[in-house]
N, C-alpha and C positions, 0 to 999 in steps of 0.2 A: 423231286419238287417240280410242278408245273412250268413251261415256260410264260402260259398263256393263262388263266386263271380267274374266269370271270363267273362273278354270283349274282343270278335274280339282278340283273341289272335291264334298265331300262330308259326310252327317250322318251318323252311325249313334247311336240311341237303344238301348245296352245293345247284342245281337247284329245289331241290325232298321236294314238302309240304307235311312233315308229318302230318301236323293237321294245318288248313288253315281257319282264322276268326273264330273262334269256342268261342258262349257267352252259358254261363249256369250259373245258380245259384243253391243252394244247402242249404233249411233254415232251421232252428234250429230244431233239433229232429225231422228228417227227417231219414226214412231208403231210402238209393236214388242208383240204379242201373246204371248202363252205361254199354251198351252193342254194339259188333258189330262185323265182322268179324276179323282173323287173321291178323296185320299189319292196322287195322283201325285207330290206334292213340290212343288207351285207356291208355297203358302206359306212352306214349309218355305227353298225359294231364298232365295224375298224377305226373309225374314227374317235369313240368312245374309248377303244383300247388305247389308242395312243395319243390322250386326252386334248384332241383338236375340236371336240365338242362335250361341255358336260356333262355327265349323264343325274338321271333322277332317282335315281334307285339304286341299291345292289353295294354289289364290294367289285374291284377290278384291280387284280395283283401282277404285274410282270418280274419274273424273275424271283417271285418269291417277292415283293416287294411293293407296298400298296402303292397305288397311282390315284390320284398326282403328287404324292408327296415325294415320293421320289424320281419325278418327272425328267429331271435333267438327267442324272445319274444313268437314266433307263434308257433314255434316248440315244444314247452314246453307242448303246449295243445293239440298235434296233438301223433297220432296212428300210425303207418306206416306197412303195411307186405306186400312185394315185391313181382310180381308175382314167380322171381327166387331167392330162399333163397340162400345167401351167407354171411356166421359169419365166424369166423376162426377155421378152423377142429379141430386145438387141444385144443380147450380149453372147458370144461365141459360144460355141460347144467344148472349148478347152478351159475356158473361163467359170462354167459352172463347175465343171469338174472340180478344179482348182480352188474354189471358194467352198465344195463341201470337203474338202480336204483341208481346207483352214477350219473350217466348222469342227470338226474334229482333229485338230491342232495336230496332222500329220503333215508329211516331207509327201512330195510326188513319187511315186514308185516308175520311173517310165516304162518299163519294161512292165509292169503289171499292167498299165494304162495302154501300153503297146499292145498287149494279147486281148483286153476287152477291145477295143475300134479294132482289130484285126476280126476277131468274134462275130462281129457285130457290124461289121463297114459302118462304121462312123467317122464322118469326116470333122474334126475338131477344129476346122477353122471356119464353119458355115456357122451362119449367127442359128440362132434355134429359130426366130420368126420364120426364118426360110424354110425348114422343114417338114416334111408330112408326117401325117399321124404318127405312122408304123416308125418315123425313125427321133419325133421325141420321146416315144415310150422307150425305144432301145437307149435314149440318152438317159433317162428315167431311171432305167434300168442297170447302167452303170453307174450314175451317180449312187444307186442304194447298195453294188457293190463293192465298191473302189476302196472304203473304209474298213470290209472284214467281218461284217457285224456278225451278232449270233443269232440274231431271229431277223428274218424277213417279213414282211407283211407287204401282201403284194395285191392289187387290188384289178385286178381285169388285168393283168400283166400282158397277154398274148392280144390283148384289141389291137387291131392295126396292124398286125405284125404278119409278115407273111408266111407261108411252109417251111421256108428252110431256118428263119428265124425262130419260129417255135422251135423248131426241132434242138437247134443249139442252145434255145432257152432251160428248156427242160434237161437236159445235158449237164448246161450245167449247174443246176439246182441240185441234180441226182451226185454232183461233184459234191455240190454243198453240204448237202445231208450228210455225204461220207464222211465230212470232216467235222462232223457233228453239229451245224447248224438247221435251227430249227425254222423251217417254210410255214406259213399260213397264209392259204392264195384264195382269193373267188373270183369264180369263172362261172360261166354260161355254156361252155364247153362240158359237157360231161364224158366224155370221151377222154380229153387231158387228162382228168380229175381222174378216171378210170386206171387211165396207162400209169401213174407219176403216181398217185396219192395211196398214204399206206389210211388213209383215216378220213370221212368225209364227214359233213353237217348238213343239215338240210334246214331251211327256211325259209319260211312263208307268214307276208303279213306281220313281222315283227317277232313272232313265235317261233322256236326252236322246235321243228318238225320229229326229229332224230338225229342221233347220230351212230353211225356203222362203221365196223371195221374191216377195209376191201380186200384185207387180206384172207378173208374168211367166207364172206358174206353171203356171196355168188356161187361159191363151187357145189353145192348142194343143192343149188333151187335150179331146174331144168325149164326150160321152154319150149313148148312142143308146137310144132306148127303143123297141121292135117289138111290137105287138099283134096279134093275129090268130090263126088256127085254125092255120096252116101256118106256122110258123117260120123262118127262112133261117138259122140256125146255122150250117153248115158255108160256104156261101157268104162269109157272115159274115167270117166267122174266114182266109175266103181271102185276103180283101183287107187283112187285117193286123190285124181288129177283135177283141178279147178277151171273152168273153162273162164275166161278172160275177153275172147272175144269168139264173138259166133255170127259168120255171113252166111249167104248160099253157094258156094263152094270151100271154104275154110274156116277151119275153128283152130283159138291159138288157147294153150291151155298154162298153167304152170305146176309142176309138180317135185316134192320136197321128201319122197316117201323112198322105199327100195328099188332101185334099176331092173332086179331079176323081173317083178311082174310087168313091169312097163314094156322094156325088148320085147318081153314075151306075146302080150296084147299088138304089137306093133307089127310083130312077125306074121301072128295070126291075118293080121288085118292088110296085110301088103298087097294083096291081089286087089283089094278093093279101093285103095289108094291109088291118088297119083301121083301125090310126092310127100313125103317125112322128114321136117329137119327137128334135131335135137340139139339145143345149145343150151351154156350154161346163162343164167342168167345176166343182163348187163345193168351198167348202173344208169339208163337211161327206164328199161323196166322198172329200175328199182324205185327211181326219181317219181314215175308215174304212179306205181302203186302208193307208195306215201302220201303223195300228193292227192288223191283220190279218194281212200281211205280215208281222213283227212275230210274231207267235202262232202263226203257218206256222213259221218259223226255229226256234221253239224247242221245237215237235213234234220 
C-alpha cells in the first residue's frame, strides 16, 4: 500500500493551474525526490498532500486513507518542515520543541532531544526571532523529528543550511529510511536528489513531467564529451551516439547502445583527439533533457 497516493489532483487559483492532473505515488520506505523549476508546483503539492490548501480535483490518500477525512489521524504520522520557516519569534527554541511534543501528547525524551541540538548545534534557549535562516530550518527540522513519525515530507529542507549540516541531514534521513520511514523531500539541489533519492519526480508548470527510478536510470545512458580541432560527428552518430551539443572544438553526445563499438571508434580516433571523457549519465542531464524534450513538444 502507497504511503503517498495522489490521483489527477489539481489547484487552480482563480483561472491560473497551479498543478493540473498531477497522480504520484510514494511507497513505504522510500527516499522519493520531486524536483522542478521555481513556481512548478512542488509546494503547492505538498500542501494539498497534507490538506493546508484544498485541492480541485483528483483523489489524495495518505496511508491508505482518504484525505481530509482522515486528516487528524494522518497527521499524527506525518513530518512536516516548510520550505519558509515560520514559529513565533518570541518564544525559545525549547519551547517549540516542547509544545509539538504536547501536540502529539508525548513525555520529553532528553536524551533523544540531547543527540538532535547535539546533531545540529542548536541552542534551545535562543528565542527563534534571534535566529538565521540555516538554524530555524535545523529547529524546523527537529521539531518534524522529535515525534518519530513515519513519513516525512520535507520542503527545501537543506535552504540555509550549511555543508556539514546537509551532510548530517542526509545521514540521517538515510538512518530514517532504514528503519522504515518513508521521505518525500523537494529540492533545487539535484545533486542531493542524486546522492540520497532511490526515486525522483519531475515538474513543471503544474504538470507531472516523469518520474524515474535512480537506481536504474543513469547506468546505461553514457555521456561522451569530444575535444579537438576535428570532430567525428557523423561517425559519431553512426554507431548510434546522439550529438547534444556541438561547438568549434567540442561536441557532447549521449549514448545508450553497446560499449564494444563505442571504446572501439574512440580508440580509432584518439590520435585525432585531445581529450575523451566517458561518464555515466547524471540527473542534472537527465533534469535537462526532460525538460527540453518537453518545450520541443510544444513548439
Amino acid at each position: 500500500m502507497p504511503v503517498i497516493e495522489l490521483r489527477h489532483i489539481s489547484k487552480y487559483f482563480g483561472k491560473f493551474a497551479a498543478v493540473k492532473d498531477l497522480s504520484l505515488t510514494v511507497e513505504p520506505g522510500e527516499l522519493f525526490g520531486f524536483i522542478g523549476p521555481n513556481g512548478a508546483g512542488k509546494s503547492t503539492t505538498m500542501n494539498m498532500t497534507l490538506n493546508f490548501i484544498k485541492h480541485n480535483g483528483g483523489n489524495i490518500k495518505l496511508f491508505g486513507k482518504d484525505m481530509p477525512g482522515a486528516d487528524v489521524a494522518v497527521k499524527k504520522r506525518i513530518g512536516y518542515v516548510p520550505s519558509d520557516v515560520r514559529f513565533y519569534p518570541q518564544l525559545r527554541v525549547h519551547d517549540l520543541i516542547r509544545y509539538t511534543l504536547d501536540f502529539h501528547h508525548l513525555d520529553e525524551d532528553k536524551e533523544e532531544l540531547k543527540k538532535y541540538c547535539k546533531l545540529f548545534d542548536i541552542d534551545l534557549k535562543k528565542k527563534f526571532g534571534e535566529l538565521s535562516l540555516g538554524n530555524k530550518k535545523k529547529v524546523a527540522i527537529v521539531c518534524a523529528m522529535i515525534h518519530n513519525p513515519e513519513l516525512l515530507i520535507l520542503d527545501e529542507p537543506t535552504n540555509g543550511l550549511d555543508p556539514l549540516m546537509h551532510a548530517r541531514l542526509f545521514r540521517l534521513l538515510k538512518e530514517k529510511q532504514k528503519q522504515g520511514v518513508t521521505v518525500f523531500l523537494s529540492s533545487h539541489n539535484l545533486k542531493e536528489v542524486e546522492d540520497y533519492c532511490s526515486k525522483v519526480a519531475f515538474i513543471k508548470a503544474g504538470h507531472l513531467v516523469g518520474v524515474e527510478d535512480l537506481t536504474t536510470i543513469n547506468k546505461k545512458v553514457k555521456i561522451i564529451t569530444l575535444q579537438g580541432a576535428s570532430l567525428p560527428i557523423e561517425r559519431m552518430e553512426a554507431i548510434g551516439a546522439q550529438c547534444i551539443r556541438h561547438g568549434e572544438r567540442e561536441a557532447r553526445f549521449v549514448y545508450e547502445k553497446e560499449l564494444a563499438p563505442l571504446f572501439a571508434l574512440l580508440s580509432e580516433l584518439s590520435h585525432d583527439l585531445d581529450d575523451v571523457t566517458v561518464d555515466n549519465r547524471d540527473l542534472e542531464e537527465q533534469f535537462m533533457s526532460m525538460y527540453e524534450n518537453q518545450e520541443a513538444e510544444r513548439v
